[in-house]
N, C-alpha and C positions, 0 to 999 in steps of 0.2 A: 546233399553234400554242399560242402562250401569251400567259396577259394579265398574267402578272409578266415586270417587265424582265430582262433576263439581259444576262452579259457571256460574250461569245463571242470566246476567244482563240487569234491564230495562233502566236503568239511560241513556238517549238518547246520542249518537253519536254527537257533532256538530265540524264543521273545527273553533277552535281557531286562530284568529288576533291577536297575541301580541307584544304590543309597551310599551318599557322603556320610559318612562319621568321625569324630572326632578317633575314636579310638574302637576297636575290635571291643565288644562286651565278653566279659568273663564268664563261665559257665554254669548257666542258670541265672545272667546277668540279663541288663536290657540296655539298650542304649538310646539315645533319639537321633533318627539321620535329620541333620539341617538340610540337606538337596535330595530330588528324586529327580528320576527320570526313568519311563519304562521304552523301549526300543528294540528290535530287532537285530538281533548279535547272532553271535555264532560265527559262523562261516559266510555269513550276507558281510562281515567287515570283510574282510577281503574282498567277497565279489561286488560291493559296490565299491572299493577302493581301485579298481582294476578297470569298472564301467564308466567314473568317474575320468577314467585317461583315456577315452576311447575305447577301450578293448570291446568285444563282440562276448557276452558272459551267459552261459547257463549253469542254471543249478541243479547237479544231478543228482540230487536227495529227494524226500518223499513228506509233501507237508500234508497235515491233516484237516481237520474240522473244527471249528471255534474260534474262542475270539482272538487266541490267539497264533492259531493257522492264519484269521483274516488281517491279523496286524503283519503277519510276514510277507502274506501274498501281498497286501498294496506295498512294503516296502522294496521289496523284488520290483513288482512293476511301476513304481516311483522311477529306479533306474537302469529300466528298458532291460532286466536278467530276463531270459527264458526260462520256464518251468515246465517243463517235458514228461514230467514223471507225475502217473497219476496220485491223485489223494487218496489217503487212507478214510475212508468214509469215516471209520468209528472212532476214532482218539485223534486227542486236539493237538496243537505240537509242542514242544517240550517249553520248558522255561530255564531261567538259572539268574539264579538272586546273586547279585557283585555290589560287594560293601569295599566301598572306596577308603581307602585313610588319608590324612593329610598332605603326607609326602607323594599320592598317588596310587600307592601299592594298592594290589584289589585279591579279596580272598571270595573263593566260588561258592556257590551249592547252586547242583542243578538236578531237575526232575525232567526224566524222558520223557517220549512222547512219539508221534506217529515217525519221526525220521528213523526211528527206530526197527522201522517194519516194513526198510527198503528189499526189496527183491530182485534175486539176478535176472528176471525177466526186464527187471525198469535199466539195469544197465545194459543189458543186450541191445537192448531198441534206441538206445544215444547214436547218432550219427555223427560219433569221434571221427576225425579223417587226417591224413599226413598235414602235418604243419599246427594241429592245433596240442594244446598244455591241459592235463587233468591233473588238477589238485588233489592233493591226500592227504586227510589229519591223520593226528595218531591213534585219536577216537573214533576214526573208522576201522581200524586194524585191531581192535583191542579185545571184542566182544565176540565171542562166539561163533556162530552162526553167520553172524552180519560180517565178520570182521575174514571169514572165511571167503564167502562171494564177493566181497570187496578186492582180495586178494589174487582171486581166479580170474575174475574180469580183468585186473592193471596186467597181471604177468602175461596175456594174451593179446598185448596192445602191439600194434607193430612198433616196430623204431623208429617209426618218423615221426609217431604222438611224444610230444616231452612228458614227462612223470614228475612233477613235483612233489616233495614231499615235508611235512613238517611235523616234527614227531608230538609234540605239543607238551605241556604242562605235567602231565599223568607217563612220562615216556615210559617209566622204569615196570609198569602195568603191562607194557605190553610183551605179549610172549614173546621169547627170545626169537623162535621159528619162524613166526610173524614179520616180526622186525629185519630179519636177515633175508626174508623173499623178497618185501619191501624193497630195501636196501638196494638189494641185486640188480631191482628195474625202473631202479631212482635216477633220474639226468640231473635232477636240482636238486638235494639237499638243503633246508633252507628252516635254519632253528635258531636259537640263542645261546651266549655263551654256556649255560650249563649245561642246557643237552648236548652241546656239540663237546662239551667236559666231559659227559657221562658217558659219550658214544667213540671217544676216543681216549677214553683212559685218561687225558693230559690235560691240566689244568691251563695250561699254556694254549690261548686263543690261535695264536696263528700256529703251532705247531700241529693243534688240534685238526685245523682245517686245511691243512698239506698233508696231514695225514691219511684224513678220511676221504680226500679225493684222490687215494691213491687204491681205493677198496674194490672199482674195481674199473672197466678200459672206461664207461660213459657216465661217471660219477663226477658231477659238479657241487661247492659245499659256496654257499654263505651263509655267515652267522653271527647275527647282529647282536652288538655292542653297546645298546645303548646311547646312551648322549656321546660317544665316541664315533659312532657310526656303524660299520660292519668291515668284515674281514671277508675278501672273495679267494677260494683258491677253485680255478678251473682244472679238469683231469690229469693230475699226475704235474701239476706244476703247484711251484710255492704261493704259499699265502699272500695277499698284497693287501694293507689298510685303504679302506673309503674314509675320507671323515665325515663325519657328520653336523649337524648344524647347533648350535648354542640356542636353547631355546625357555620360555617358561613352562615349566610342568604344572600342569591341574588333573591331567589325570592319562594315567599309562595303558588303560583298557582298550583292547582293539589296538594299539599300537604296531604290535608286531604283524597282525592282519593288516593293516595299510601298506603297511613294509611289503609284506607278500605279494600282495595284490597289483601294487607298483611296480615292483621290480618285474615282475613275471608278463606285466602287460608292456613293458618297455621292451622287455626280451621278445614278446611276441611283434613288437613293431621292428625288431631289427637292431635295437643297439646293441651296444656290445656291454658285455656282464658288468664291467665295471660303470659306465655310463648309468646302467638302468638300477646299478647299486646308489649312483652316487641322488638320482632322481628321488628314489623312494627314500634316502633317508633325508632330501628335504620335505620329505610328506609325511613322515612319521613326525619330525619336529614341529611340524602343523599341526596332527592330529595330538598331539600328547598335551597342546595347548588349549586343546576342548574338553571340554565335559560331554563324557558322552563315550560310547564306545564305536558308531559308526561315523567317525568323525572325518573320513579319510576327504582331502582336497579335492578339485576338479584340478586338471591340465591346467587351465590357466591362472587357479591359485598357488603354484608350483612354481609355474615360471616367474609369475610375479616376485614370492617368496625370496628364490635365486638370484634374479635379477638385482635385486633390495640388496642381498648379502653382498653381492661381488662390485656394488657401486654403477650396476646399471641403469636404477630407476632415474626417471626424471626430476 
């Protein structure tokens, strides 16, 4: 057990392919990317977005064999995550190719891989304890089988573990029943304005998230805004705007993961929701400024950052 909080994530591991293009090719089209970059994505942006701030971070997915399990494990232990859950000896771990456009925008394809063929025996054995946050994609809730013992484990967590959740890119995939168990034993809600659109009917950002923190007594919503910031509504109270920081955009990937990872490690150090909103969205305005999708700051490129804006630098 432990008496520092940790943040304990499902959101799987894959090795990111990233190519800059001027433009999407048309189909049966080619294009040539001017930039690459291959890195470790997935759910490692958050948890080193989170490691980067201090927090104490394991990863509670299941990597595999290869070269590209071996590029994930050294980037986990680059910063200091835990990896508790055995390897899958026979299959390597997943990939997912992100074609970058100019404005930033990024479209996916990804191929699985050993995260795939986690087991409720690897989550039985996590030494979750009161006080610490498990992450939850929507890609963990989505699939079958997996998406089943993902579901059995979170609903049996006590109340004193926080449940994050973020429905992610593919929401409308996941089963309604799914979604709704989810839901039920979420403290943080934490997506962007269109899934918080799709999951409250209402187009309208802050109605949207007065709303859905009304769903049910322990239901917290943030849901970021973009170069705007985000919107926090805590349980059963109105929506309040964070703003956000003005920044140059090169590239959006992994942004919303910095976000996450920020805010949830701020919240685990004690501050208060809007404080730890208003920190991570000057870390998302850092990260959008890199190339790259695990782009998230350290603690003291944050404070610098803020300091800059508000006229405190020297």
């Amino acid at each position: 057990m432990s008496g520092t909080p940790r943040l304990f994530c499902l959101d799987t591991v894959l090795v990111d392919v990233v190519l800059r293009v001027a433009a999407l090719p048309e189909r049966a089209g080619d294009v040539l990317a001017h930039e690459q970059l291959i890195t470790t994505g997935g759910g490692f942006n958050a948890m080193s977005a989170a490691a980067r701030q201090g927090l104490d971070v394991v990863y509670a997915g299941r990597l595999g064999v290869g070269p590209f399990a071996s590029r994930a494990e050294r980037s986990l232990n680059d910063e200091h995550v835990a990896t508790p859950v055995a390897r899958n000896e026979s299959l390597d771990t997943g990939i997912c190719v992100v074609l970058v456009e100019p404005d930033g925008e990024r479209s996916f394809v990804s191929s699985r891989g050993a995260e795939d063929t986690l087991r409720a025996s690897d989550l039985d054995a996590l030494d979750v304890c009161a006080g610490d946050t498990v992450l939850v994609s929507g890609y963990n809730v989505m699939y079958g089988e997996l998406a089943e013992l993902v579901i059995a484990w979170l609903v049996q967590l006590p109340a004193e573990i926080t449940v994050a959740f973020d429905p992610a890119t593919r929401m409308e995939d996941i089963p309604a029943v799914n979604l709704e168990t989810v839901l039920a034993r979420t403290d943080w809600l934490i997506c962007n304005a269109r899934e918080g659109a799709t999951l409250a009917k209402n187009a309208d950002v802050f109605e949207s998230a007065s709303s859905l923190a009304t769903m049910s007594d322990r239901l917290n919503v943030l849901i970021r805004t973009g170069a705007d910031g985000c919107v926090v509504a805590t349980n059963h109270r109105v929506a309040t705007s964070v703003d956000g920081f003005a920044t140059e955009v090169v590239d959006l990937n992994g942004a919303g993961d910095v976000h996450n990872g920020v805010f949830l490690a701020e919240l685990a150090k004690g501050e208060s929701p809007y404080d730890a909103a208003r920190w991570a969205n000057a870390a998302a305005a850092i990260a959008v400024s890199r190339f790259g999708p695990a782009s998230g700051p350290t603690r003291e490129e944050v404070a610098a950052f803020v300091d800059r804006r508000e006229g405190r630098s020297a």
